[in-house]
DRENLUM-507397 format. One record per residue (C-alpha): residue in three letters; x, y, z. Coordinates in steps of 0.001 Angstrom, whole numbers, plus 500000, padded with zeros to 6 digits. Example, Ala and Ser with C-alpha at 12.3 -4.5 7.8 and 13.67 -1.06 7.14 Angstrom:
<vexdos>
ALA512300495500507800;SER513670498940507140;
</vexdos>
This chain:
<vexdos>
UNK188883679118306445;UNK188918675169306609;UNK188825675231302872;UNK192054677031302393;UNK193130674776305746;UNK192737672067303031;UNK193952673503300005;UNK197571674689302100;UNK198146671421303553;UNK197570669022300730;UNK199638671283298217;UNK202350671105300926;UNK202427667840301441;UNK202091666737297403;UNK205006669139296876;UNK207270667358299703;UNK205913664232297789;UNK206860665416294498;UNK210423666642295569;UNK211072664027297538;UNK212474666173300579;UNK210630663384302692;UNK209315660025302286;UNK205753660458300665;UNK204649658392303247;UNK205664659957306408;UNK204279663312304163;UNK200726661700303704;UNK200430660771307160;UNK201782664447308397;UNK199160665869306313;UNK196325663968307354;UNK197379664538311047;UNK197054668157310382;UNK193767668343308545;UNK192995666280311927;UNK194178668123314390;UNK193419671450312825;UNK189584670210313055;UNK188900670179308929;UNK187781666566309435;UNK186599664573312489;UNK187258661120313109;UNK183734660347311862;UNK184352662079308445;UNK188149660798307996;UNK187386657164309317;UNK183760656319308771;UNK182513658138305904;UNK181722656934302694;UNK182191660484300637;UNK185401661836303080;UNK186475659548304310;UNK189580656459303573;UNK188427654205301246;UNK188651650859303001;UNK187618648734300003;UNK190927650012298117;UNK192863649340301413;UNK191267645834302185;UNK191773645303298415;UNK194925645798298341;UNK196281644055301520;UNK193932640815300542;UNK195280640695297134;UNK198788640994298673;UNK198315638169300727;UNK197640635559297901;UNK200647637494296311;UNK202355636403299123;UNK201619633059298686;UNK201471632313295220;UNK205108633823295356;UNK206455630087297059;UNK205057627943294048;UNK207876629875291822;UNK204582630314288842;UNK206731633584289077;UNK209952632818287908;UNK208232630335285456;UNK206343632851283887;UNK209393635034283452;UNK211208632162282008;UNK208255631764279444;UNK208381635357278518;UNK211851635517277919;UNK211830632265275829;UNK208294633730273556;UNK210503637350273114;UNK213725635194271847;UNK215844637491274723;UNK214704640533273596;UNK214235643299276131;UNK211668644885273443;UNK209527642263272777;UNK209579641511276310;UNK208509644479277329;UNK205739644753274455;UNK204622641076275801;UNK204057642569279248;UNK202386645622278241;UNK199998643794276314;UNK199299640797279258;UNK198642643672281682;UNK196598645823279563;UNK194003642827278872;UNK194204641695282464;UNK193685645075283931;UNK190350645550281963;UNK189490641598283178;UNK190381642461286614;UNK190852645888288500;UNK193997647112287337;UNK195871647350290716;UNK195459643455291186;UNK196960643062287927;UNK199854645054288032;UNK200491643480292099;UNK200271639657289666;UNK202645640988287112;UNK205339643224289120;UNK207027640110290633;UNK207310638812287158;UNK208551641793285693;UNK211817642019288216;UNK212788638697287672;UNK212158638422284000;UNK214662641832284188;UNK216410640017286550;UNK217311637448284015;UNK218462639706281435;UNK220834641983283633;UNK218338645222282476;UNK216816647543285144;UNK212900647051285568;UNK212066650273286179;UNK211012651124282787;UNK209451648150282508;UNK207046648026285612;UNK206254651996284387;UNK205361651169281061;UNK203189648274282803;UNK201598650956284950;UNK200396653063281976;UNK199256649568280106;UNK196636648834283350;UNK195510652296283836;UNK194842652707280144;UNK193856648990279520;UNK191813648870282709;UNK189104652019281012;UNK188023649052279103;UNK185210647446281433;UNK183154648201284203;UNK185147646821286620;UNK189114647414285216;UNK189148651060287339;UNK187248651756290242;UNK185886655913288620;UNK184106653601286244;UNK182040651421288746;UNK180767654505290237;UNK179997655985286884;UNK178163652676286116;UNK175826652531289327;UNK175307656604288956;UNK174356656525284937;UNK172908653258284795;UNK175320651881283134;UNK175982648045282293;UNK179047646022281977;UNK178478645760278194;UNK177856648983278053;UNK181441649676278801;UNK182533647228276292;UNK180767648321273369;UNK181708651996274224;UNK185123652240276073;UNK186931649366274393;UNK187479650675270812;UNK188727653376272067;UNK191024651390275003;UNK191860648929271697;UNK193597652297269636;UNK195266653788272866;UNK196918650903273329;UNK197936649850269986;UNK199471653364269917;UNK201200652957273231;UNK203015649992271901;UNK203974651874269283;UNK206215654462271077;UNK207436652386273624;UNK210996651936271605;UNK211069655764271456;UNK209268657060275093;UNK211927653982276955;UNK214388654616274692;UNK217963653261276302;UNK216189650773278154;UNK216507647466275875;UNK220357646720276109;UNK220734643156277684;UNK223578640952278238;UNK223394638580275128;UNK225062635550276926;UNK221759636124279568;UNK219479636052277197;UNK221105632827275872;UNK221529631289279525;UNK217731631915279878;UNK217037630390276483;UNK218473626922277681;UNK216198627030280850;UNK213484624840281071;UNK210381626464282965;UNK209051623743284145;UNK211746623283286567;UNK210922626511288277;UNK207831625380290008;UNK209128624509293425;UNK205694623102294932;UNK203151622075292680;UNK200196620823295102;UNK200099624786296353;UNK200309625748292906;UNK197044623953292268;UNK195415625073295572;UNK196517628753294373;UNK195149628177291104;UNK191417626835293223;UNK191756630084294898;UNK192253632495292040;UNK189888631486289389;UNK187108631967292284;UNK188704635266293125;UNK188702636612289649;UNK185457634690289004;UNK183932636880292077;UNK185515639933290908;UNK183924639935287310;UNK180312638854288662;UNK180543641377291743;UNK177569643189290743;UNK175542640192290391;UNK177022638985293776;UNK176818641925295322;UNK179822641405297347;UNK182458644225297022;UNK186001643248295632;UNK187490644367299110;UNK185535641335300410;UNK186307639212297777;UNK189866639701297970;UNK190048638912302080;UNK188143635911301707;UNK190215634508299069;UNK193752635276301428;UNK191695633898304550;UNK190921630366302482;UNK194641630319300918;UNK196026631266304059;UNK194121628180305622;UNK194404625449303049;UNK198543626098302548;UNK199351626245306088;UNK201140629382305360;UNK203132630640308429;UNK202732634441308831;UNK206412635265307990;UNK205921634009304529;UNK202691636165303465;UNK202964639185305120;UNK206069639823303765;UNK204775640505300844;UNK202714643180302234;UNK203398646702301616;UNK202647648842304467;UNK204016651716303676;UNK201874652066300762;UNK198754651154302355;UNK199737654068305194;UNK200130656290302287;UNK196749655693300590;UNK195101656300303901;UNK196847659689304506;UNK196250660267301236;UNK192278659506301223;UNK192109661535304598;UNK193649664584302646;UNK191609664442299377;UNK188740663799301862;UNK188975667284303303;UNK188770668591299957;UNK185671666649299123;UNK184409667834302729;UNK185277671693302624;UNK183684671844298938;UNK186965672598297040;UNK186156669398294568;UNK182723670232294750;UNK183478674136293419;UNK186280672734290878;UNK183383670797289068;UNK181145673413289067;UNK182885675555287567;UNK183588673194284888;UNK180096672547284399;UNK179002675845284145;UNK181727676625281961;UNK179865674707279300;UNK176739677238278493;UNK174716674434277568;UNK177167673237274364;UNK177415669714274321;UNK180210669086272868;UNK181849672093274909;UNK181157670572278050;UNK182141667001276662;UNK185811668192275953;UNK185943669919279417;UNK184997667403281351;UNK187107665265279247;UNK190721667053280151;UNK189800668850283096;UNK188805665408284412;UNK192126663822283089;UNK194229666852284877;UNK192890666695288323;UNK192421663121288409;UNK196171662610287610;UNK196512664856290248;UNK194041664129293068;UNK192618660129293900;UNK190097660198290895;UNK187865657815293041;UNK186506660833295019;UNK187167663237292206;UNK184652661000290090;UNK182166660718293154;UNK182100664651293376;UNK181272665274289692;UNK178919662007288996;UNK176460664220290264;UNK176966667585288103;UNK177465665325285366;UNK174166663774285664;UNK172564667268286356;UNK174185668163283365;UNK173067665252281332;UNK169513666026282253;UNK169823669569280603;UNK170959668295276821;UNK168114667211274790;UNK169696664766272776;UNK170416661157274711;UNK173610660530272404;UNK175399663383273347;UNK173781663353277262;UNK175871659828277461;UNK178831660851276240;UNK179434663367278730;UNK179345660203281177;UNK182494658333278458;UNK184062661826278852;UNK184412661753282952;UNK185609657764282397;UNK187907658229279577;UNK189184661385281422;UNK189290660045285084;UNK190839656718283840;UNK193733657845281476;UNK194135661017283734;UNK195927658388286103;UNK199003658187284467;UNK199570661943284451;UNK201827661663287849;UNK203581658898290348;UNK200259659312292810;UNK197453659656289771;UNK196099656159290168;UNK195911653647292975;UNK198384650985290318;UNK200897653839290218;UNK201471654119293891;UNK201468649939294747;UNK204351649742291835;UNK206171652544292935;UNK206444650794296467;UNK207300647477295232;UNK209823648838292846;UNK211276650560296179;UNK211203647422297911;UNK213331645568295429;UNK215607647964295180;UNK214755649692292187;UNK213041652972293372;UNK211002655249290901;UNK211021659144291754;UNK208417661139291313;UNK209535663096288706;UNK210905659411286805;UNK207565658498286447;UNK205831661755285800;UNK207936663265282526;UNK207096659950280950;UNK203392660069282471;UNK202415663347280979;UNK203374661850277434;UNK201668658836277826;UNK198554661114278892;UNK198128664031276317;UNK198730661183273715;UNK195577659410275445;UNK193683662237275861;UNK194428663368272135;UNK193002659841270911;UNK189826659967273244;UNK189131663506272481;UNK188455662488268563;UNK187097659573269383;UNK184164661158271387;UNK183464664034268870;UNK183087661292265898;UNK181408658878267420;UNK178719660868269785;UNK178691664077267138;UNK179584663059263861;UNK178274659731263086;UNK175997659342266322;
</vexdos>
C-alpha cells in the first residue's frame, strides 16, 4: 500500500509541476507533507537518512556556493565578463552563445556542474542584457552544456562520484573513459545550436556596437574584494577537485568558503543572501523527501531489477538498457538516488560477466545514462532546477514544457552518440 502511497503522490505532484497549475515549489513541499503525514516516511527516513532521505550536501552546496555568488556579484567581475564576451563574439548573439556553451561545458567537468552554471547565469543575463535578446535560450542551452560537459570527470555530476567510490573507480579513470565521449557530444551540441535555438540570435546592432566601445575594465567597481574573492575561490575550487584526497565533502567546502568571504568582506547580510534562492532549495528538499519514499517503499529498487534481469546475461544487452533506461528515469526522477539504487545491481551484475571490459562498461553505461539523462526535463538534474529559479527571479521564467521539448532533443542526440560509443569501444575494438 505505501508503495502505491508513493507512486500516486509523486506522479501528482510532478504533473502539477509539469503543467504548472501551481508553483512547483509549493507542489514539492505538498507532496512531501503527504508522504509525511500519510506515514510512507518518518522523520528519521525523510530528515536523517543517507539512502531516503534530503540530500543535505546538494542543499548546503548550493546555499554556500550562493553565498560567494552573492558576494562576488558587488566586484562587477560579472558585468566585466559579459563585456569581454560580447567584445571576443564581435556582437554576435551566436558566437556568444557558442562562447558560453563551451566556458560552461569545461567548467562543469572542472567543477560540479551546478556551481558552474550558479558562476555563469549572472553573466549570461547581463551579457543578454547588453544586446536587447532574451536569455532564456541562452541559460538553457548553458544547462545542457554542464550536464553534458560535467559526465566528463569524477567530480563534474554528483551519479558519477557514487559510481566512482562503488566501482572503484579513479578520477583518471573518468578522464580516459568519459571524456572522448563528453568531447563528441559536445562538439555536436554546438553544432545544432543555430537550428535547436533557432529565432533566438536577433540583436539590436547599435547594442552590439554600444557594447563594442565599452571598456571592461571599468566595470570592476571594487577591486580589493575582487582579489579577496579571487583568495577565496581558487581554494574553493582547489578543495573541490582534491575532495577525495581531502576527504571533506563539497557541501563543506562550499560553507567554509561563504563563512571566510563573508568574514574578510564585511558583507552585511542584505547583500549575500539576496542572492539566495529559497524557493529552489525548498523545492529540492520536497523533492528529495518524495523520490526518498520511492527509494524507501522499493519502487526504484523493483524498476532496476527489472532492468537487470531483463538482460539474460548479454552484455551488451544489459549495457544498452541500463544505458537509456538509466537516461529516462534519471531525467525524470533526482538521478542521485536513482544511481544509489542501481550501483548495487550494477555491480551484482558486473560480477556475473566474465569478461572485465565489458563488466566496466556497464558502470560508463549507468554514468553516461544518469548524466545526459538530466537534460531530458526542467527537474532532470540539480543545474536545471537552480537556472530555472534564477531565470524566474530575473524575470525571465522558463516553463516546464520550454525547457523540456528542447531537452528531449538534446538527450536522444546524447544518448544516440554514447550508445555507439560504448558498443565500439567496450565490444568492437576492446
Amino acid at each position: 500500500m505505501a508503495m502505491w502511497i508513493a507512486v500516486a503522490v509523486f506522479v501528482a505532484a510532478y504533473v502539477l509541476i509539469a503543467t504548472e497549475r501551481v508553483h512547483k515549489t509549493a507542489a514539492a513541499l505538498g507532496g512531501a507533507g503527504l508522504v509525511l503525514g500519510l506515514g510512507v516516511v518518518d522523520s528519521a527516513e525523510a530528515f536523517y537518512s543517507h539512502e531516503t532521505g534530503i540530500d543535505w550536501d546538494v542543499i548546503f552546496l548550493l546555499l554556500g556556493m550562493m553565498i560567494i555568488v552573492g558576494v562576488l556579484r558587488r566586484t562587477g567581475v560579472f558585468e566585466y565578463t559579459s563585456i569581454w564576451a560580447v567584445k571576443r563574439a564581435k556582437g554576435s548573439p551566436r558566437r556568444v552563445m557558442v562562447l558560453l556553451v563551451l566556458i560552461t561545458a569545461v567548467a562543469s567537468a572542472l567543477l560540479d556542474n551546478v556551481t558552474t552554471v550558479l558562476l555563469i547565469a549572472p553573466v549570461t543575463l547581463l551579457v543578454c542584457d547588453r544586446l536587447a535578446v532574451n536569455p532564456v535560450s541562452f541559460l538553457i542551452a548553458e544547462v545542457f552544456a554542464s550536464n553534458i560537459g560535467g559526465a566528463a570527470t569524477l567530480i563534474g555530476d554528483p551519479p558519477n562520484i557514487i559510481i566512482g567510490s562503488r566501482a572503484g573507480l579513479s578520477f583518471n579513470d573518468f578522464l580516459v573513459h568519459m571524456l572522448p565521449v563528453v568531447v563528441i557530444a559536445v562538439i555536436v551540441f554546438v553544432l545544432v545550436l543555430p537550428w535547436l535555438f533557432r529565432g533566438a540570435f536577433s540583436a539590436d546592432p547599435s547594442r552590439a556596437a554600444e557594447v563594442m566601445e565599452l571598456n571592461e575594465r571599468e566595470a570592476i567597481q571594487d577591486g580589493r574584494l575582487l582579489v579577496k574573492c579571487a583568495v577565496v575561490l581558487v581554494a574553493v575550487f582547489a578543495a573541490f577537485v582534491s575532495h577525495s584526497t581531502l576527504h571533506i565533502e563539497p557541501s563543506v567546502v562550499a560553507l567554509l568558503g561563504a563563512g571566510v568571504l563573508v568574514l574578510i568582506s564585511r558583507s552585511e547580510p542584505r547583500h549575500y543572501l539576496a542572492s539566495v534562492e529559497w524557493e529552489t532549495l525548498l523545492f529540492f528538499a520536497g523533492l528529495f523527501v518524495m523520490v526518498g519514499a520511492l527509494v524507501h517503499t522499493g519502487v526504484i529498487g523493483y524498476l532496476a531489477g527489472a532492468v537487470t534481469d531483463a538482460t539474460g546475461g548479454n552484455a551488451l544487452l544489459a549495457v544498452m538498457l541500463i544505458l537509456v533506461v538509466s537516461a529516462v528515469l534519471s531525467g525524470v526522477i533526482d538521478n542521485i538516488p536513482y544511481v544509489a539504487t542501481m550501483s548495487p545491481l550494477v555491480l551484482e551484475l558486473s560480477r556475473s560477466i566474465a569478461n572485465p571490459v565489458h563488466a566496466e562498461a556497464l558502470w560508463w553505461s549507468l554514468a553516461l545514462g544518469a548524466d545526459f539523462g538530466g537534460n531530458l526535463t526542467a527537474v532532470g538534474a540539480s543545474a536545471n532546477v537552480v537556472v530555472l529559479g534564477i531565470a524566474k527571479r530575473a524575470g525571465h521564467p522558463i516553463s516546464f514544457w520550454e525547457f523540456t521539448r528542447k531537452g528531449v532533443v538534446v538527450t536522444l542526440i546524447s544518448v544516440a552518440i554514447a550508445a555507439p560509443y560504448l558498443w565500439l569501444r567496450y565490444f568492437v575494438f576492446a
